[in-house]
N, CA and C atoms as an extended XYZ file, in Angstrom:
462
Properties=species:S:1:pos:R:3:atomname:S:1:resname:S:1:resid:I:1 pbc="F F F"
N         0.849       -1.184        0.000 N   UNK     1
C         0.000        0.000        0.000 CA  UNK     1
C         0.884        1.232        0.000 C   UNK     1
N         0.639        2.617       -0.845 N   UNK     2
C         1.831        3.443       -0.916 CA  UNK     2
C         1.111        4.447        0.093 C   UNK     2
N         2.275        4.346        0.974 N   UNK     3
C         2.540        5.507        1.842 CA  UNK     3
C         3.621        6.623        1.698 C   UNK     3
N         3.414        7.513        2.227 N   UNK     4
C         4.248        8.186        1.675 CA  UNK     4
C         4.787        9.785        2.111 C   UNK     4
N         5.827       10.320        2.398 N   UNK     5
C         5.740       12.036        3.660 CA  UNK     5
C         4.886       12.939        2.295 C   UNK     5
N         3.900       13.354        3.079 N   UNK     6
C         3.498       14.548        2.744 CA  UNK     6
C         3.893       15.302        2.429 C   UNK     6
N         2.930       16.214        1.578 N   UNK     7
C         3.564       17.442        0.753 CA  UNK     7
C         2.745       18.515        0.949 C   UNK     7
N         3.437       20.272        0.862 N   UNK     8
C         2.212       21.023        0.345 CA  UNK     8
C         0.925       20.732       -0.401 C   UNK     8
N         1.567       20.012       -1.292 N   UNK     9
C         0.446       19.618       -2.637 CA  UNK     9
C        -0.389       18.921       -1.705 C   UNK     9
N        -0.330       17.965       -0.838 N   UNK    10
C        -1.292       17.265       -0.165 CA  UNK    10
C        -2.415       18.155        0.889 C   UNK    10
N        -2.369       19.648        0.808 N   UNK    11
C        -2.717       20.288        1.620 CA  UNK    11
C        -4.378       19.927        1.889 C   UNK    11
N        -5.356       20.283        1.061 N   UNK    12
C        -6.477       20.410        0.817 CA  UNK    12
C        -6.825       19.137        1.818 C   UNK    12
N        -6.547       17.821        0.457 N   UNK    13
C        -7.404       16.501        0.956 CA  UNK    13
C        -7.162       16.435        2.552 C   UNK    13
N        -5.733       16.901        3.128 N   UNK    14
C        -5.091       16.126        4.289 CA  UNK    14
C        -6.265       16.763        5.365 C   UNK    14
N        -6.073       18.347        5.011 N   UNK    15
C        -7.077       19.067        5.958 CA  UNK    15
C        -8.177       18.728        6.262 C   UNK    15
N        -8.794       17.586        4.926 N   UNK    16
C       -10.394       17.584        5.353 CA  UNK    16
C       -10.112       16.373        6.158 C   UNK    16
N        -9.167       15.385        6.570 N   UNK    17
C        -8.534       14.268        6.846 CA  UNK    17
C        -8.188       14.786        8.926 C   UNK    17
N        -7.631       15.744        8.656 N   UNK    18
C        -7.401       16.254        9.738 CA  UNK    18
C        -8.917       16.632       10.557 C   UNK    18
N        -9.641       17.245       10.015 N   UNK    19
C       -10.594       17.968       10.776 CA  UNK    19
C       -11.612       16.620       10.598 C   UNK    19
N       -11.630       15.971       10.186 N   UNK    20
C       -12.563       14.296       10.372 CA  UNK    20
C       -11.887       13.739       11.692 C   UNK    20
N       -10.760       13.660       11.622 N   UNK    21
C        -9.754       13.354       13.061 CA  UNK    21
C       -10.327       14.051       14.166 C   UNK    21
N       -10.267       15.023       14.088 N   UNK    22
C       -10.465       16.296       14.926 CA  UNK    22
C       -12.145       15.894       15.576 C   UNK    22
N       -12.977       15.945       14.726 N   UNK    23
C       -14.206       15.555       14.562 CA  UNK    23
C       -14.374       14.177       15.711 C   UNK    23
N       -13.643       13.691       14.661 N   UNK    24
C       -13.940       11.950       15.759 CA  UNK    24
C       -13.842       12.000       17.415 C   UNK    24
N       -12.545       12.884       17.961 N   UNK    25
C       -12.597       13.080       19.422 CA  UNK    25
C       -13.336       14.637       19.395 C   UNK    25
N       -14.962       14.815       18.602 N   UNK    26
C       -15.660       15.352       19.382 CA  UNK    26
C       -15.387       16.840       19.514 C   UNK    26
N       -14.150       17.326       18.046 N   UNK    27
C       -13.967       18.862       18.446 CA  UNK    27
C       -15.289       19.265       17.026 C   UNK    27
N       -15.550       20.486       17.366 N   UNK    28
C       -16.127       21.468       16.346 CA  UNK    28
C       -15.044       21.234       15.163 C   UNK    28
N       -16.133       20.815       13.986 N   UNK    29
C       -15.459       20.841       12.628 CA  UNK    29
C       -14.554       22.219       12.400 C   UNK    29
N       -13.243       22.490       11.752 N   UNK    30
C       -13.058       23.781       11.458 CA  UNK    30
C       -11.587       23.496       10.634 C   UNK    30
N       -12.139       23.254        9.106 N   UNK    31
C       -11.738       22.952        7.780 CA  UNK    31
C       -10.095       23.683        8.048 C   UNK    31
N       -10.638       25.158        8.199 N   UNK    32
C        -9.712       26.619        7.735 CA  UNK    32
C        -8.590       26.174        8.737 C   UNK    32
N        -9.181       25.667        9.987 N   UNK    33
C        -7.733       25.970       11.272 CA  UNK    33
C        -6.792       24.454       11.184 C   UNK    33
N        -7.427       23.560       10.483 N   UNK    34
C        -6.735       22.078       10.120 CA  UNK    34
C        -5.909       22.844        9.025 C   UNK    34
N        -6.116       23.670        8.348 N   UNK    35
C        -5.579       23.862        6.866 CA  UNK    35
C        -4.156       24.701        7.121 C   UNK    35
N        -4.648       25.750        7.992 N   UNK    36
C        -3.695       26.350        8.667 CA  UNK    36
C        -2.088       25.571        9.747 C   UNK    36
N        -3.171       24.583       10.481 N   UNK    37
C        -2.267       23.919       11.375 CA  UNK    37
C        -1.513       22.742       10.727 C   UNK    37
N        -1.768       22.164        9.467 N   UNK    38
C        -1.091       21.682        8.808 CA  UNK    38
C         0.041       22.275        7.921 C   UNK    38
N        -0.386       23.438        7.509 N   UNK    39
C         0.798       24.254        6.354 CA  UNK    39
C         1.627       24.423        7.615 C   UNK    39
N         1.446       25.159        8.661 N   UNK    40
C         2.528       25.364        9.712 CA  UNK    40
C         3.092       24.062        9.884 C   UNK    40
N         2.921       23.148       10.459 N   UNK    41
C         3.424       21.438       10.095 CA  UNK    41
C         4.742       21.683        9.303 C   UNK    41
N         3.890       21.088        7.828 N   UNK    42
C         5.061       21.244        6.570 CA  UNK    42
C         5.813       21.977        6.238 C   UNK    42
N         5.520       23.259        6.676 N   UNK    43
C         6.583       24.743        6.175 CA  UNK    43
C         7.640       24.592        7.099 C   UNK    43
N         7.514       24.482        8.304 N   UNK    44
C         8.555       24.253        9.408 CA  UNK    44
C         9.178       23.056        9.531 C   UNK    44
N         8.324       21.444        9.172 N   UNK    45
C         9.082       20.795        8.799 CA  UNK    45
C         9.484       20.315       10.427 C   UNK    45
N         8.666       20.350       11.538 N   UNK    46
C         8.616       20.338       12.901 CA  UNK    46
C         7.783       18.688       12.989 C   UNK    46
N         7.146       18.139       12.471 N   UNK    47
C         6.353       16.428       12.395 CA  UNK    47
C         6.599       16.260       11.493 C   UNK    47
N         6.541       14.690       11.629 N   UNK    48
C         6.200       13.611       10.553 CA  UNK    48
C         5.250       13.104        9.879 C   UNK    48
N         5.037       13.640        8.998 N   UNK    49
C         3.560       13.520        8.665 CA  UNK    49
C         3.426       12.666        7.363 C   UNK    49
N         2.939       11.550        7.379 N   UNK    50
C         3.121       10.431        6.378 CA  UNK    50
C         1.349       10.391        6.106 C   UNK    50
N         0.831        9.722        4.289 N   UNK    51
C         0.123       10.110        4.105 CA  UNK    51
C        -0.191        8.445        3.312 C   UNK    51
N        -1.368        7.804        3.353 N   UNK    52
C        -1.544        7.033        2.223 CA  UNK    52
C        -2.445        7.231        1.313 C   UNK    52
N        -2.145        6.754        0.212 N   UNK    53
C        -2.896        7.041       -1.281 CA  UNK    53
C        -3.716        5.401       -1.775 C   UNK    53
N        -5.105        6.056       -1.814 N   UNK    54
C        -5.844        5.006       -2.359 CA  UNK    54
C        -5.478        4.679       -3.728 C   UNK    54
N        -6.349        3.779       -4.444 N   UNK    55
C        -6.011        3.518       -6.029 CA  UNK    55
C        -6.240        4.780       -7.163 C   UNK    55
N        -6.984        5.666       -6.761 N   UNK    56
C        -6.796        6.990       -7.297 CA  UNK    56
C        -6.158        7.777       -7.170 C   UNK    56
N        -5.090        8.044       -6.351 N   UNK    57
C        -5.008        9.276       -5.782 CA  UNK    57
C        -5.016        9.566       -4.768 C   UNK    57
N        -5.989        9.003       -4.460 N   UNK    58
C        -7.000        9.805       -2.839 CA  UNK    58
C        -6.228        9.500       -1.803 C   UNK    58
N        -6.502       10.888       -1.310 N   UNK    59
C        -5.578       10.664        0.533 CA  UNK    59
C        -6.748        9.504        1.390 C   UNK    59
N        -6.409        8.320        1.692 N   UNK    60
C        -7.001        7.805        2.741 CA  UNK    60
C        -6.936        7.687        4.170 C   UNK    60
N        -5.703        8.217        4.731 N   UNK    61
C        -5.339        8.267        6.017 CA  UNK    61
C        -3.919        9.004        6.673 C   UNK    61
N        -3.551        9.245        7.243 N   UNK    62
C        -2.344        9.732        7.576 CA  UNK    62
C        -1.999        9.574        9.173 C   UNK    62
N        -0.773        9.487        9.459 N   UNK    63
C        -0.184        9.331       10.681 CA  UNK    63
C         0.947       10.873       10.812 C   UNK    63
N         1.286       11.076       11.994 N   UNK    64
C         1.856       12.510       12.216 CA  UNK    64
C         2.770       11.995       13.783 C   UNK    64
N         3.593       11.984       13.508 N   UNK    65
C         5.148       12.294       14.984 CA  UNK    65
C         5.384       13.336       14.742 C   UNK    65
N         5.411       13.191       16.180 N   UNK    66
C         6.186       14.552       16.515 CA  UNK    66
C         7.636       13.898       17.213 C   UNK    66
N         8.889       14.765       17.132 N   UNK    67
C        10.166       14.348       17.631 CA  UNK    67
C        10.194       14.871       19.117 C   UNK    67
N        11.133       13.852       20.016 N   UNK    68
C        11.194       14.379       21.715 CA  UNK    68
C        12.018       13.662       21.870 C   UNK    68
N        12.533       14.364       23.182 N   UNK    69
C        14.147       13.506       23.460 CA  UNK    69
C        13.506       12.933       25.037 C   UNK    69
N        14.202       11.527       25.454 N   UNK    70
C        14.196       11.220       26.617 CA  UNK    70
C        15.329       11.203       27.601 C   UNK    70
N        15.318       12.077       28.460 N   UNK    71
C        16.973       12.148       29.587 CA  UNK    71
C        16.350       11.064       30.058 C   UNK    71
N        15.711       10.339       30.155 N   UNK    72
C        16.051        8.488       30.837 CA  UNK    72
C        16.685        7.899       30.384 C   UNK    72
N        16.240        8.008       28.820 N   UNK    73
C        16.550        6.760       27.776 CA  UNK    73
C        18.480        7.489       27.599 C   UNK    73
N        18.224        8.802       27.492 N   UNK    74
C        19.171        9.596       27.077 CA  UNK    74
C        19.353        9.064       25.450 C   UNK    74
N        18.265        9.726       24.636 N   UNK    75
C        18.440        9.425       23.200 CA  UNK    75
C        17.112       10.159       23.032 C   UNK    75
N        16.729       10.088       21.340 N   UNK    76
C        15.603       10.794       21.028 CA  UNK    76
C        14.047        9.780       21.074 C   UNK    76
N        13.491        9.932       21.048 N   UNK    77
C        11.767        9.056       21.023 CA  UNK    77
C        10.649       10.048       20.137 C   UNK    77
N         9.769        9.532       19.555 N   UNK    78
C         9.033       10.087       18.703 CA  UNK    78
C         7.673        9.942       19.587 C   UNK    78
N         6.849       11.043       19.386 N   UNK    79
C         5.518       10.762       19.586 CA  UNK    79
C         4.300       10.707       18.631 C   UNK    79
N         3.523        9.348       18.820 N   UNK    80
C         2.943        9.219       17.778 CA  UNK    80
C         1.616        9.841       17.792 C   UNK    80
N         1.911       11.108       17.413 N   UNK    81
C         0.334       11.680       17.943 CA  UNK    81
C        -0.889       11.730       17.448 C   UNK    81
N        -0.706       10.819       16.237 N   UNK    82
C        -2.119       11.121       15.412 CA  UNK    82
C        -2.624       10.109       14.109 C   UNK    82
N        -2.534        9.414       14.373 N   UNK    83
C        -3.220        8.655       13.347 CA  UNK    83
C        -5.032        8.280       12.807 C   UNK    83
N        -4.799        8.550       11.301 N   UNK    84
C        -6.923        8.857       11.177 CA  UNK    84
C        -6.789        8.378        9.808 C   UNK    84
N        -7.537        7.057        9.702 N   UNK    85
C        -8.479        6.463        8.400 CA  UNK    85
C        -9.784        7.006        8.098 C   UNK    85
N        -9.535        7.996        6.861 N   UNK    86
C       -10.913        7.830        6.345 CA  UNK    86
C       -12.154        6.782        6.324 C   UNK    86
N       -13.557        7.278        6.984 N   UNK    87
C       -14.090        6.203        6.960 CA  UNK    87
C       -14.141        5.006        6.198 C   UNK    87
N       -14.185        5.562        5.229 N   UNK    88
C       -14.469        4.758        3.500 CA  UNK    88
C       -13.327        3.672        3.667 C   UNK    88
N       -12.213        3.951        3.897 N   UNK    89
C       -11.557        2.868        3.750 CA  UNK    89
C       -10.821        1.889        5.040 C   UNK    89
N       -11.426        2.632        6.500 N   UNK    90
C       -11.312        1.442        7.267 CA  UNK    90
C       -11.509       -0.215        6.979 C   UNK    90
N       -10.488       -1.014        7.865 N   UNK    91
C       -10.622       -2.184        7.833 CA  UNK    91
C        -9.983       -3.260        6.456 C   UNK    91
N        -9.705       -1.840        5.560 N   UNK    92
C        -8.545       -2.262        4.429 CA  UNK    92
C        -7.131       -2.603        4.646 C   UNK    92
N        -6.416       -1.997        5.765 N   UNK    93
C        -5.346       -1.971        5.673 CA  UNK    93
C        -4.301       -1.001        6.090 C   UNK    93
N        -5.222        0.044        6.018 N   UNK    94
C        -4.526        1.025        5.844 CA  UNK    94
C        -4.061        1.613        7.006 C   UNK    94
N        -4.481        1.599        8.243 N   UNK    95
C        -4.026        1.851        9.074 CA  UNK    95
C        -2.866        1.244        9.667 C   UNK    95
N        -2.928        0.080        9.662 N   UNK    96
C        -1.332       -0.832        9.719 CA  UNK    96
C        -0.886       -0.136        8.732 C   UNK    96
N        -0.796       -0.144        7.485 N   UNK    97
C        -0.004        0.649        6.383 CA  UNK    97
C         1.193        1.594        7.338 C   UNK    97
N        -0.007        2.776        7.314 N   UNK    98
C         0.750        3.743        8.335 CA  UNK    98
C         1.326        3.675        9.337 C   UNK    98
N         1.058        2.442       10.341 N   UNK    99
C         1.924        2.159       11.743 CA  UNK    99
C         2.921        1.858       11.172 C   UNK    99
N         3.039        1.241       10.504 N   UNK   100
C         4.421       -0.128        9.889 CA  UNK   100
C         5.735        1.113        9.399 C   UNK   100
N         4.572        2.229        8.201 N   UNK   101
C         5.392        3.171        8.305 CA  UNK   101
C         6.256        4.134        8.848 C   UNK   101
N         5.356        4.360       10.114 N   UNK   102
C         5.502        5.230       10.979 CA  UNK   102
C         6.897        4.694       11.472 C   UNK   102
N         7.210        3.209       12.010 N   UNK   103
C         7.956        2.809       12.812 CA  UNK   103
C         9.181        2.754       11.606 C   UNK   103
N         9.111        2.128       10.829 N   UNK   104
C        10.062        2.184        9.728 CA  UNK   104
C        11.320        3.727       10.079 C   UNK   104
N        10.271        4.545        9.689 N   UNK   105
C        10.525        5.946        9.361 CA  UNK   105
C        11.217        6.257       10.709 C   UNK   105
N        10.615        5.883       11.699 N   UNK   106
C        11.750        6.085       12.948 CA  UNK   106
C        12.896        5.491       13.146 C   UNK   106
N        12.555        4.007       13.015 N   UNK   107
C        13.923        3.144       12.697 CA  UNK   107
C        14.916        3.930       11.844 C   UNK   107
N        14.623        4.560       10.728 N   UNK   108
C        15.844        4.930        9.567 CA  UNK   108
C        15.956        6.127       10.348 C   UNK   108
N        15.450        7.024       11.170 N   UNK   109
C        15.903        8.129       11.910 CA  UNK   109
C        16.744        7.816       13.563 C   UNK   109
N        17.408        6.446       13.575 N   UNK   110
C        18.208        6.614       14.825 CA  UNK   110
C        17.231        6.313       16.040 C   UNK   110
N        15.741        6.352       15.611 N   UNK   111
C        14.775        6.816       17.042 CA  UNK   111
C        14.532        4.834       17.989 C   UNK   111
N        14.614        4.713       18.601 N   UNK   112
C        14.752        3.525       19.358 CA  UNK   112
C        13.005        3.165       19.957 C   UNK   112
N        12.377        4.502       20.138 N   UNK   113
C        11.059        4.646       21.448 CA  UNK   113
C        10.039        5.522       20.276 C   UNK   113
N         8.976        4.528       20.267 N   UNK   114
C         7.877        5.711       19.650 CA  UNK   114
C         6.788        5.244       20.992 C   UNK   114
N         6.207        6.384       21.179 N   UNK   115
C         4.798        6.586       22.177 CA  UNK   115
C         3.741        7.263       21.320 C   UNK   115
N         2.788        6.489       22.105 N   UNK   116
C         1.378        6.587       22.130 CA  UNK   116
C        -0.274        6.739       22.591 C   UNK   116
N        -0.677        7.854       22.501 N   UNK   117
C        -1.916        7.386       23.653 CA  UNK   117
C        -3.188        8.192       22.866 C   UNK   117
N        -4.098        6.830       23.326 N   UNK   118
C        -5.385        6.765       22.900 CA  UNK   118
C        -6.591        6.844       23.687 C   UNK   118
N        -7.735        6.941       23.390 N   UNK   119
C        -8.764        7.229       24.549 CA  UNK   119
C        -8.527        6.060       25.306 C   UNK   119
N        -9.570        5.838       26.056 N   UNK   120
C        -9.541        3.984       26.840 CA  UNK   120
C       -10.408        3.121       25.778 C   UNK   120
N       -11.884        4.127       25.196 N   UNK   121
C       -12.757        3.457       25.005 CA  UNK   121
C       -12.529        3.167       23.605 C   UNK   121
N       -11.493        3.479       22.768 N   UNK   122
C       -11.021        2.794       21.328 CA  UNK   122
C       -10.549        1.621       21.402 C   UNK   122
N       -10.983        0.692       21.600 N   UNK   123
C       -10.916       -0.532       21.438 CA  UNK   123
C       -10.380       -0.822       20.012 C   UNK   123
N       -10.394       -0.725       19.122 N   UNK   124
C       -10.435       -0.795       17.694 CA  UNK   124
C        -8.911       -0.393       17.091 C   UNK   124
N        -8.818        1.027       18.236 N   UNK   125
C        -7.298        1.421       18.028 CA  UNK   125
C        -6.636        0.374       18.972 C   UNK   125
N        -6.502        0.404       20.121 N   UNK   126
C        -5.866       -0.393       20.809 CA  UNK   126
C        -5.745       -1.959       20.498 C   UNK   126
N        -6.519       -2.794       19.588 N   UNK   127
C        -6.053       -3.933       19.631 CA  UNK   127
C        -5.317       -3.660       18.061 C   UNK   127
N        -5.519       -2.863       16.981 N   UNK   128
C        -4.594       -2.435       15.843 CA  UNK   128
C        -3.014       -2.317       16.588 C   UNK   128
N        -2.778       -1.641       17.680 N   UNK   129
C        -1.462       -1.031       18.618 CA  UNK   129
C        -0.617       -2.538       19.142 C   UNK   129
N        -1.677       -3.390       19.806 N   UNK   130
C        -1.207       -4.515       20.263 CA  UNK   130
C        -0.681       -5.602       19.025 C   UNK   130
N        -1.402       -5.699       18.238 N   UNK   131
C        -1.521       -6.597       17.067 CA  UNK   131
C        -0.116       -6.195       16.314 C   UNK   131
N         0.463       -5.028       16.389 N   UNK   132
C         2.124       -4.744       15.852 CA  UNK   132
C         3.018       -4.637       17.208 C   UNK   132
N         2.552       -5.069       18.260 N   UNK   133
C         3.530       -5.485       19.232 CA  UNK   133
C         3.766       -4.118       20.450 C   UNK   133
N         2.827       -3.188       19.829 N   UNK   134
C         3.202       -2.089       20.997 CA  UNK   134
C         2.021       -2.874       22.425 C   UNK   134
N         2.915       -2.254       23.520 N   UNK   135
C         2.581       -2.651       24.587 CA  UNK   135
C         1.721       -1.406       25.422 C   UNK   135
N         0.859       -1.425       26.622 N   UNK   136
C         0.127       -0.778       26.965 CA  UNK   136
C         0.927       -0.399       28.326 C   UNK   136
N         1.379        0.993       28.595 N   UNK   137
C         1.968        1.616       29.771 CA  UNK   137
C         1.508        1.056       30.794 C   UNK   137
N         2.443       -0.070       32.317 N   UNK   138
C         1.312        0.019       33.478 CA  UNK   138
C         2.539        0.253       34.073 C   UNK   138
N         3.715        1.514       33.859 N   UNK   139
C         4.943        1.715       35.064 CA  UNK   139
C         3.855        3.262       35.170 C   UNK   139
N         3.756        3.840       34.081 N   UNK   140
C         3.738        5.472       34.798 CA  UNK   140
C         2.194        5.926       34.657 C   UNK   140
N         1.542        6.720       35.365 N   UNK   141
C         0.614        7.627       34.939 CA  UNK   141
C         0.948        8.508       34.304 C   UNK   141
N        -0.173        9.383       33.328 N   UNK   142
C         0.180       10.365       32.298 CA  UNK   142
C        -0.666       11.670       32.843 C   UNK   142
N        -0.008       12.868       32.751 N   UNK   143
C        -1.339       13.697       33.372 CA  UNK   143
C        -1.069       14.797       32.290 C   UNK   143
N        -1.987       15.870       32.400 N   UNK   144
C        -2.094       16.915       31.201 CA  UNK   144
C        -2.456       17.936       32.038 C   UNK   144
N        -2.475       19.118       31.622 N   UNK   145
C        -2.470       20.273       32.347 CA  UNK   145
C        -2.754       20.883       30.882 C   UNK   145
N        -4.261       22.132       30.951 N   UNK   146
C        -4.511       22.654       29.789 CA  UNK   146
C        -4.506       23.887       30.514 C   UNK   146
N        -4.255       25.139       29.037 N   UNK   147
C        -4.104       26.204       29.189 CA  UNK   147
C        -4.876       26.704       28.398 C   UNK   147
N        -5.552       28.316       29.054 N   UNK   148
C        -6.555       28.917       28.002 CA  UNK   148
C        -6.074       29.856       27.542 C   UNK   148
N        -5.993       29.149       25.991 N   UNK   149
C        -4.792       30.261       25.377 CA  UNK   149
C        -5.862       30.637       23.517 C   UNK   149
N        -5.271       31.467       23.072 N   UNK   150
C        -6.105       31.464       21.488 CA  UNK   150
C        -5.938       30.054       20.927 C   UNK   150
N        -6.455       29.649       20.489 N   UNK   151
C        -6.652       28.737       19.475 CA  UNK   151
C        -5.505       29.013       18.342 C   UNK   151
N        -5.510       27.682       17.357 N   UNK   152
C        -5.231       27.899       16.022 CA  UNK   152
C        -3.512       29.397       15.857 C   UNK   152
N        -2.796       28.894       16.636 N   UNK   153
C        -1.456       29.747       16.973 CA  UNK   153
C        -0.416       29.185       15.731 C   UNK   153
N        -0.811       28.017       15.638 N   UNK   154
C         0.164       27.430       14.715 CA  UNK   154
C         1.423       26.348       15.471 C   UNK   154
């Protein structure tokens, strides 16, 4: 299945790809600020943003790392922050496509550690995660701390 790093040119389809993502955990659709937060992405060249192509053309899914270093590991680790199959073509493939890639793409970058985290109640993602051998955190808790800041900053 061709996967493949994203491009400007991929802008449009990816965005509507992004804000379906976006959508799925429940945010307000908003085409313009996916479109935006992706060109910032690619122009800076700050994630990994890998893309697969159906038999037309068509963007069907994409995965996105981001790079981070660990003073434990003392080396770099990727975070895998985003992976989203178009409905249409769940259950094809394509989402392994993109894991397989994803890890590849770290492997040829030196990276040893990719992380991941998903709701609890994705079942669907989580046994896709297990089924390529990633394992489910039970050393650490994860906590988040949000800030009310503008939106859409880039």
């Amino acid at each position: 299945m061709p996967v493949r790093p994203a491009t400007l040119d991929d802008l449009e389809p990816l965005s509507a790809l992004l804000d379906g993502y976006r959508q799925f955990y429940r945010q307000e659709p908003n085409l313009e600020g996916a479109r935006r937060f992706l060109q910032a992405r690619l122009s800076r060249g700050d994630s990994h943003l890998l893309v697969h192509e159906g038999p037309q053309g068509e963007l069907q899914g994409f995965v996105q790392l981001y790079p981070l270093l660990s003073t434990v590991r003392l080396a770099p680790l990727w975070l895998l922050n985003d992976l989203f199959v178009s409905p249409e073509a769940r259950r094809s493939g394509v989402g392994r496509a993109l894991m397989q890639a994803a890890r590849e793409l770290a492997e040829s970058h030196g990276v040893a550690h990719l992380k991941l985290a998903t709701e609890i109640t994705n079942r669907t993602a989580q046994a896709l995660y297990e089924s390529l051998g990633w394992q489910r955190d039970t050393t650490f808790y994860h906590y988040g701390l949000l800030f009310a800041t503008q939106a859409n900053q880039g």
